[in-house]
C-alpha positions in Angstrom: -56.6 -42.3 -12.0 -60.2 -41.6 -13.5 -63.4 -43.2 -12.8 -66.1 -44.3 -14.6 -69.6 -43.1 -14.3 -71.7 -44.4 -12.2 -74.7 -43.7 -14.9 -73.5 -46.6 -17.2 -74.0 -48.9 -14.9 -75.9 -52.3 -17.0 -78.6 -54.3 -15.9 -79.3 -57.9 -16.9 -82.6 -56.7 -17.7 -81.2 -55.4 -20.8 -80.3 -58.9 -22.0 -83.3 -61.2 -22.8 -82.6 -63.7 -20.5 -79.7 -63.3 -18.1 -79.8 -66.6 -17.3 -79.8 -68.4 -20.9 -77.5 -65.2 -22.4 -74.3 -63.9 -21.8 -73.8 -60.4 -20.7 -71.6 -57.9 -22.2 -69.6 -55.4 -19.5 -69.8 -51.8 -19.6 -67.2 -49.3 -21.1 -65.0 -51.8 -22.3 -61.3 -50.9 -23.6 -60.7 -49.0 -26.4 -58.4 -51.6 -27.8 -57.1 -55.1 -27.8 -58.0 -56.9 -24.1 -54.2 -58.6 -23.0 -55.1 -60.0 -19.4 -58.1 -60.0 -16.7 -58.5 -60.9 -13.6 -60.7 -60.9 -10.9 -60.4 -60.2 -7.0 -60.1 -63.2 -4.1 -62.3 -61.4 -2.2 -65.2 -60.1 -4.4 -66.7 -60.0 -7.6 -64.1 -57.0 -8.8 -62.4 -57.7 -12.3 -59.3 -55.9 -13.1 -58.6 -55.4 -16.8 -55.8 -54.3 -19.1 -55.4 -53.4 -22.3 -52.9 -52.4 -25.4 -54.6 -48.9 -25.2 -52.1 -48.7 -22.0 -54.9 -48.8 -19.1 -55.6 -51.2 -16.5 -59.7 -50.8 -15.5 -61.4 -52.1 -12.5 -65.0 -53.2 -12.5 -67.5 -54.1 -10.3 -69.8 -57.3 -11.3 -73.5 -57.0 -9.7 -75.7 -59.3 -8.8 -78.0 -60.4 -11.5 -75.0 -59.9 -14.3 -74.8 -56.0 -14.1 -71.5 -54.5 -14.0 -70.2 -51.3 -13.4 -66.7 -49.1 -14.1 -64.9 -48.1 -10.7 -61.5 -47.0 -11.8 -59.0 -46.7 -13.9 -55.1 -46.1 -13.6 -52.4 -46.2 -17.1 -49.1 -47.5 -17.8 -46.6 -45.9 -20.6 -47.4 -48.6 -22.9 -49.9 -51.6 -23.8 -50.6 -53.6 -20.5 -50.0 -57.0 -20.5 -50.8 -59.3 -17.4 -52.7 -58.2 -14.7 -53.2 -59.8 -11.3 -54.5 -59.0 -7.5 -53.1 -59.4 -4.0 -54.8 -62.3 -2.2 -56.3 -59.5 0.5 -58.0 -57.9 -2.5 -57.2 -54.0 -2.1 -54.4 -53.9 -4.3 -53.8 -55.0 -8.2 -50.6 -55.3 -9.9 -49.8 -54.7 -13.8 -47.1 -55.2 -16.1 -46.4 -53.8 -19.4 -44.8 -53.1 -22.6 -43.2 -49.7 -20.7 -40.9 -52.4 -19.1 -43.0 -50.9 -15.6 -44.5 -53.1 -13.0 -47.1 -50.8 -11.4 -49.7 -51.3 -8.4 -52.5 -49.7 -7.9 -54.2 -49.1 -4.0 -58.1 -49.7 -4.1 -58.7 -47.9 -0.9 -56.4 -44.8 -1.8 -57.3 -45.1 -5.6 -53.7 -44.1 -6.2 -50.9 -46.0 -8.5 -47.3 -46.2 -8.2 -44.5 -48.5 -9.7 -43.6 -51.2 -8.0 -40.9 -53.4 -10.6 -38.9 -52.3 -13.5 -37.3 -54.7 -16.2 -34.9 -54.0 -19.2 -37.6 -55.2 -21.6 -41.5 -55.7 -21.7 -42.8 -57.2 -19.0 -45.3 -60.1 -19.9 -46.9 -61.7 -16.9 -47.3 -60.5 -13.4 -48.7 -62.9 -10.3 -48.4 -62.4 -6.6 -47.0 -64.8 -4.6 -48.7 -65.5 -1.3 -46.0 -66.6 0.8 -46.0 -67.8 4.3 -46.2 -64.7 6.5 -46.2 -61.8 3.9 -46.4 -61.8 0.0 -44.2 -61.5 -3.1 -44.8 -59.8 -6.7 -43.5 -61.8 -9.3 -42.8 -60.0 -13.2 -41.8 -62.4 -15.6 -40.1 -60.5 -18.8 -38.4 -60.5 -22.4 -35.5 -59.8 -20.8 -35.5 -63.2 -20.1 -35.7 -62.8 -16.5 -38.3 -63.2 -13.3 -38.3 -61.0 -10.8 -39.3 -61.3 -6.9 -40.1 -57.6 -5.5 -40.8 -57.2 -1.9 -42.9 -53.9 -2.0 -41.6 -52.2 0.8 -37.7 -52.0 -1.2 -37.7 -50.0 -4.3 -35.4 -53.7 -6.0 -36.0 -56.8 -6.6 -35.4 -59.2 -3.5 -34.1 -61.6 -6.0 -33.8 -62.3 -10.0 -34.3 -65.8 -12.1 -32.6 -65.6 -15.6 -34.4 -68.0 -17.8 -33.2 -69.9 -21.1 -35.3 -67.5 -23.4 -37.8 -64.5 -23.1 -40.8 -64.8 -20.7 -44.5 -65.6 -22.9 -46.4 -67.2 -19.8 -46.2 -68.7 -16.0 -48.6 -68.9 -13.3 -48.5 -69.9 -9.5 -50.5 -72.1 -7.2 -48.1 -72.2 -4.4 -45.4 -73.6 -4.1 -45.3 -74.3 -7.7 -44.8 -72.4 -10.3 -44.1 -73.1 -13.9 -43.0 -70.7 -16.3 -43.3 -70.8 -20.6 -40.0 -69.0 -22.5 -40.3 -68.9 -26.2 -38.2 -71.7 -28.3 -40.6 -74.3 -25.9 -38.5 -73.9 -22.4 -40.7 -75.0 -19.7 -38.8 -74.1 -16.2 -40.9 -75.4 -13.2 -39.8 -74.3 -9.7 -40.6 -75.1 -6.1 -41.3 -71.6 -4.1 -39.6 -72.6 -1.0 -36.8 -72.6 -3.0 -37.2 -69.5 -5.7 -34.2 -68.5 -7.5 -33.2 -72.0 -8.8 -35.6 -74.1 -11.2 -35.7 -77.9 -10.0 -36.6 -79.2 -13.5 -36.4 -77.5 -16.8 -37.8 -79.5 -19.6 -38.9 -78.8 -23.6 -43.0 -78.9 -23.8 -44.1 -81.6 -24.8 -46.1 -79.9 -27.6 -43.6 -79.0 -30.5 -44.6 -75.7 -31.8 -44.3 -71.9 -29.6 -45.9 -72.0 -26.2 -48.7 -69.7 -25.8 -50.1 -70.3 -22.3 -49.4 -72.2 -18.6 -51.9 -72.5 -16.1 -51.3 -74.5 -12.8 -54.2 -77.4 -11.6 -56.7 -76.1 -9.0 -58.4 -78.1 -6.5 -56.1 -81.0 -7.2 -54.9 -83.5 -5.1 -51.2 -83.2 -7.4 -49.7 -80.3 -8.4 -49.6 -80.1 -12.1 -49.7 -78.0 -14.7 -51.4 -77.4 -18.7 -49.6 -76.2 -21.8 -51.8 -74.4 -24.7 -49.1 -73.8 -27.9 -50.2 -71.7 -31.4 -50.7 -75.4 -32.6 -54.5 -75.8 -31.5 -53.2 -78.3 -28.7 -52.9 -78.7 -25.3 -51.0 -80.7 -23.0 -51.6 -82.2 -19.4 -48.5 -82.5 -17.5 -46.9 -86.4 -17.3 -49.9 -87.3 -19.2 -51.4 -86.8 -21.7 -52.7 -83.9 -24.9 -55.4 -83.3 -27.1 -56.5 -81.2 -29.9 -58.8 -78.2 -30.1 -59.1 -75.1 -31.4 -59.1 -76.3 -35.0 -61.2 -76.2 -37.7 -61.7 -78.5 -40.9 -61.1 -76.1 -44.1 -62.8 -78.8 -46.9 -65.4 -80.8 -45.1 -64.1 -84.6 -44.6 -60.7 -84.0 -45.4 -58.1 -84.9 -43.3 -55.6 -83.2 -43.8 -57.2 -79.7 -44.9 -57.4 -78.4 -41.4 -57.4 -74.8 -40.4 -55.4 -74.5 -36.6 -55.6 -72.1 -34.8 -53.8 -70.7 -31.4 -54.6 -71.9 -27.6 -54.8 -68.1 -26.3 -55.7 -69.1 -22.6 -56.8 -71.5 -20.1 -58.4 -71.2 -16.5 -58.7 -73.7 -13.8 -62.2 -73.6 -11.8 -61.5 -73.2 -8.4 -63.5 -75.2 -6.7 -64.1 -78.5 -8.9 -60.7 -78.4 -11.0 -61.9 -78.6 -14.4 -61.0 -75.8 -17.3 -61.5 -74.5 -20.3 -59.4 -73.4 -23.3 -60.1 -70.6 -25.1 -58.3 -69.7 -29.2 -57.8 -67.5 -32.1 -61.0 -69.4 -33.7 -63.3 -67.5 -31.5 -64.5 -70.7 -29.1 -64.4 -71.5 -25.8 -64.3 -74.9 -24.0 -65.5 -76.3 -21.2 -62.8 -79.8 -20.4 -62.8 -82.6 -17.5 -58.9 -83.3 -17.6 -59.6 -86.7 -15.4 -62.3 -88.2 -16.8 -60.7 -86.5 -20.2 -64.3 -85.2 -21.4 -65.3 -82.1 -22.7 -68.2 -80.8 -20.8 -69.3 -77.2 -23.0 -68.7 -75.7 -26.6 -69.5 -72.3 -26.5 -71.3 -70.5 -30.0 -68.3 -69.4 -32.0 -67.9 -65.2 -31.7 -67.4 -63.6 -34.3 -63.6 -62.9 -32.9 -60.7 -64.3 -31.1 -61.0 -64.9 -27.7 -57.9 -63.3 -26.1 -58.1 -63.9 -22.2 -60.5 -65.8 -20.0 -60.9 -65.9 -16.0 -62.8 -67.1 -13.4 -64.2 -65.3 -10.1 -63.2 -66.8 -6.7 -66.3 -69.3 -6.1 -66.1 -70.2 -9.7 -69.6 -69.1 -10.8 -68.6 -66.4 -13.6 -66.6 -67.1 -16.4 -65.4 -63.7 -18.1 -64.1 -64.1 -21.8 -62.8 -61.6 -24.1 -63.8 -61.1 -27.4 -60.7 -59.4 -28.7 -57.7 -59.0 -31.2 -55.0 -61.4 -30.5 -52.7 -60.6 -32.7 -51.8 -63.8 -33.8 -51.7 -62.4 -37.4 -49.7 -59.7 -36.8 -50.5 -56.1 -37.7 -52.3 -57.0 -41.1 -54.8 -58.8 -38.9 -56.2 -55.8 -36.7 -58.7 -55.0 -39.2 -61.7 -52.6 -38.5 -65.0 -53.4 -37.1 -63.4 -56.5 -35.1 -65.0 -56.8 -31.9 -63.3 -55.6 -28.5 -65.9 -56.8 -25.8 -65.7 -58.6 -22.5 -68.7 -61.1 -21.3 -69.9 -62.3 -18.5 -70.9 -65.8 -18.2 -73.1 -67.5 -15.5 -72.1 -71.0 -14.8 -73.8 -74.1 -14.8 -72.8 -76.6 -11.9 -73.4 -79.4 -14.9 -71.1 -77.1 -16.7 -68.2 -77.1 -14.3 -68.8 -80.2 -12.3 -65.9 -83.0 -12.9 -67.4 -85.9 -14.5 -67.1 -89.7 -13.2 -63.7 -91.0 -14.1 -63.8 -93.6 -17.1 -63.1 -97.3 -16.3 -59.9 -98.7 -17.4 
């Protein structure tokens, strides 16, 4: 583990306006950003990265942030995630390692261990202690109780893990060739439904409602579309190529999407480089973000919902001839409006 120095802390006052602008974070990684995500319990963001770290900062008050640690995997990091106590933070990467690292004792140690890659990583807060959950291209998810050294249980799935996220007790996993497998926690190791998404080309990204009176669930594909379970989908993410034209446009991947937690609503994030603001009930988009001048690779919210961090990052969603120099590798912080955020009244039938 190494830490960052305190001396690089940032200010807001070195923005114009931290309230009107966007603030970048300090020290950010040194190459493409996979996954972020910040703590339940404070404003802590963990962060990892294809140059095989996982970093931890601290967002201050008045949109200053500061680096507090740092730990590595073998290989890029993938998905990272926290505990719901907030001392501990799990990874998972392409060294086929599941890894946690302690906040209080600064120290790391693997946790999970998979025959291929492992994508995604969320923690399961179940009645009366927790689970880790690593989802994989070896086309399995595993449950890992951290006090035994294997995995309690193990899911095989129809096709290689890309995406799934929890909001207990659901949770609903993306394979590649469009496999959606949904399953209800009380009952882990089986899938109740198993279904193609309803968007037709390669999922990208699943993210579970928040704040919702139904469970329920979104689907972002490398189509520019997303869809709301049992209901309906939209386009986004796409751009038109010769002004006017209708069938001239450019599409471009859904890389991410994040439920607010408090009032529900979301936004989507893509390959073109913008980020959006949506009201899935009153089916309204509420923000466009100004275009950056890269893809936006990862997006999260903090626990009260009043910073949004994006990545301005690499996707790789044009493969290795894509990662061309001088692309930016950035993460901002953004300070929510409640008119930003804020659902919308429902439209009349």
């Amino acid at each position: 583990m190494s830490f960052f120095g305190a001396q690089n802390t940032a200010t807001a006052s070195s923005t114009t306006s931290a309230a009107d602008k966007d603030v970048e974070l300090v020290e950010p990684p040194t190459d493409s950003i996979s996954s972020m995500s910040f703590s339940g319990q404070a404003d802590y963001l963990a962060v990892g990265s294809w140059d095989n770290s996982v970093r931890i900062y601290e967002v201050l008050a008045g949109g200053g942030s500061q680096g507090k640690a740092m730990y590595q995997h073998q290989g890029p990091v993938l998905g990272v995630c926290w505990n719901k106590e907030g001392n501990k933070i799990f990874s998972g990467g392409a060294d086929n390692a599941g890894r946690m690292f302690d906040v209080t004792t600064g120290q790391a140690t693997q946790v999970a261990q998979h025959d291929a890659p492992i994508k995604v990583v969320r923690w399961i807060d179940v009645p009366g202690s927790g689970l880790l959950a690593t989802g994989s291209w070896d086309k399995t998810i595993k449950y890992w109780d951290l006090r035994n050294p294997t995995p309690v249980a193990t899911v095989t799935l129809p096709e290689r893990c890309y995406t799934f996220d929890v909001q207990y007790p659901l949770m609903v996993v993306g394979t590649a060739e469009r496999h959606i497998q949904i399953f209800n926690l009380t009952n882990p190791n089986t899938a109740y439904k198993t279904l193609l998404s309803p968007l037709k080309w390669q999922t990208r990204v699943v993210s579970c409602f928040t704040a919702a009176q139904n469970n329920g669930f979104a689907v972002g594909s490398v189509e520019g579309r997303v869809a709301i379970q049992n209901n309906f989908s939209f386009k986004c993410h796409r751009r038109d190529n010769v002004p006017n034209s209708k069938d001239q446009g450019l599409v471009y991947a859904v890389n991410d999407i994040s439920f607010h937690p408090v009032h529900g609503t979301f936004s989507t994030c893509g390959s073109d480089g913008t980020i959006h603001f949506w009201d899935k009930d009153a089916r309204t988009r509420l923000k466009t973000f100004e275009a950056a001048a890269g893809p936006i690779s990862t997006t999260t919210f903090n626990r009260n919902g009043n910073i949004f961090a994006y990545a301005i990052s690499y996707d790789w969603s044009k493969g290795h001839s894509g990662m061309t120099p001088g692309l930016p590798n950035k993460i901002m912080l953004h300070s929510c409006k409640d008119e930003e955020v804020r659902k919308r009244p429902a439209r009349k039938a």
